[in-house]
C-alpha positions in Angstrom: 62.8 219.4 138.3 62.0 222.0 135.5 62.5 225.5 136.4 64.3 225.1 139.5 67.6 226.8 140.6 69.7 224.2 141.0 73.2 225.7 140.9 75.6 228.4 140.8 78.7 229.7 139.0 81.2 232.2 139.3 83.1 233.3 136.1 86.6 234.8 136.5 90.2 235.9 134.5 91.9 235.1 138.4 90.7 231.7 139.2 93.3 231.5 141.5 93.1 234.6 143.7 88.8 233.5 143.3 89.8 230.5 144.8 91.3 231.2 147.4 88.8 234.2 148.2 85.5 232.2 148.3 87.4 229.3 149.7 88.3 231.4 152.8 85.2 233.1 153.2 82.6 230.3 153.2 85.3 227.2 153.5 84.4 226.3 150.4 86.1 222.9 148.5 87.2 224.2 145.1 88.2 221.3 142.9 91.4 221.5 140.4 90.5 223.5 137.0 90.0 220.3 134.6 89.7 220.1 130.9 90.0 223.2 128.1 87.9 225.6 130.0 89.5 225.3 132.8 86.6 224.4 135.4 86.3 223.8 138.8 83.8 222.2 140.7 82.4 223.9 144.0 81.5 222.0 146.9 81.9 218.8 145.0 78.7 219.9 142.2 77.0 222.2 144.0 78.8 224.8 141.6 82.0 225.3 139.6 84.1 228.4 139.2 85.1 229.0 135.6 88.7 230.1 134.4 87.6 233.1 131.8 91.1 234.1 131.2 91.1 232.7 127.6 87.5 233.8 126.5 88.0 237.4 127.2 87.8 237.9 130.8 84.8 238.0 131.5 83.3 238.4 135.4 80.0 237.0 136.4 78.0 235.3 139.8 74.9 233.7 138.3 72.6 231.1 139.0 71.4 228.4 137.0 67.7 227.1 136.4 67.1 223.7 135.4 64.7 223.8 132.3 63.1 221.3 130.1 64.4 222.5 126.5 67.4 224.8 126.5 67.1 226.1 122.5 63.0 226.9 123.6 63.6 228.6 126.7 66.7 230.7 124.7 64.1 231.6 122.4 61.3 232.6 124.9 63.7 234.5 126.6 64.6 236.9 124.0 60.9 237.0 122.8 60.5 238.6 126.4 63.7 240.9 125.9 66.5 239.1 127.4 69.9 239.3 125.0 72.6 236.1 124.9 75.8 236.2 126.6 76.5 232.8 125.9 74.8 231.1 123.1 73.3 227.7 123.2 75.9 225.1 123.9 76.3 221.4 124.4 79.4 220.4 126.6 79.4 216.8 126.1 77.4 216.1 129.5 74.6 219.3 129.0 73.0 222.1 127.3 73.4 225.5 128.7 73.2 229.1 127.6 73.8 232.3 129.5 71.5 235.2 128.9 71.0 238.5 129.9 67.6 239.9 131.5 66.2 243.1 130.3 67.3 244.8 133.7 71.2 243.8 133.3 71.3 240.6 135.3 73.1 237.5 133.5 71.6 234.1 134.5 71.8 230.7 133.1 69.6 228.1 131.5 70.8 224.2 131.1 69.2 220.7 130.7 71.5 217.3 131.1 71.7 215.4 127.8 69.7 212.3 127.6 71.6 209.1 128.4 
């Protein structure tokens, strides 16, 4: 499973008017926002749209590859020239980071946390 891209996320300050938008468009199933970040989950896991509206607003579309250690591949990254856009983090169920390829392009990296 290591290095595969395995999902996707859209970050927005409108969840709302993003819901309804990608819903329309591809008749998408957008869950409720849950918990403090305000999350939703696409397609019932296939993705989740993110409520940025309290972390400064940020807009992204970015896919995520599955990778065996989250901290190494943060580190292997940046050796290579990528920057972070969101460090290292563990959300109770994973690790994931965002970062930033040399050419502009934000992606993410994650790994689920052992049982």
């Amino acid at each position: 499973m290591a290095n595969t891209v395995d999902y996707f996320e859209i970050g927005t300050p409108d969840a709302a008017a993003s819901t309804a938008f990608y819903s329309d468009l591809f008749a998408w199933e957008i869950g409720p926002p849950e918990g403090p970040a305000k999350y939703a989950m696409v397609q019932g896991g296939e993705g989740g749209l993110w409520d940025t509206s309290a972390m400064g607003g940020a807009n992204w579309a970015i896919f995520y590859v599955h990778v065996e250690d989250v901290q190494a591949s943060i580190d292997q990254a940046v050796t290579l020239g990528a920057s972070i856009a969101i460090p290292f983090t563990d959300n109770g169920q994973l690790y994931f980071a965002h970062l930033v390829d040399p050419m502009g392009n934000r992606f993410g990296i994650w790994h689920p946390k052992p049982e």
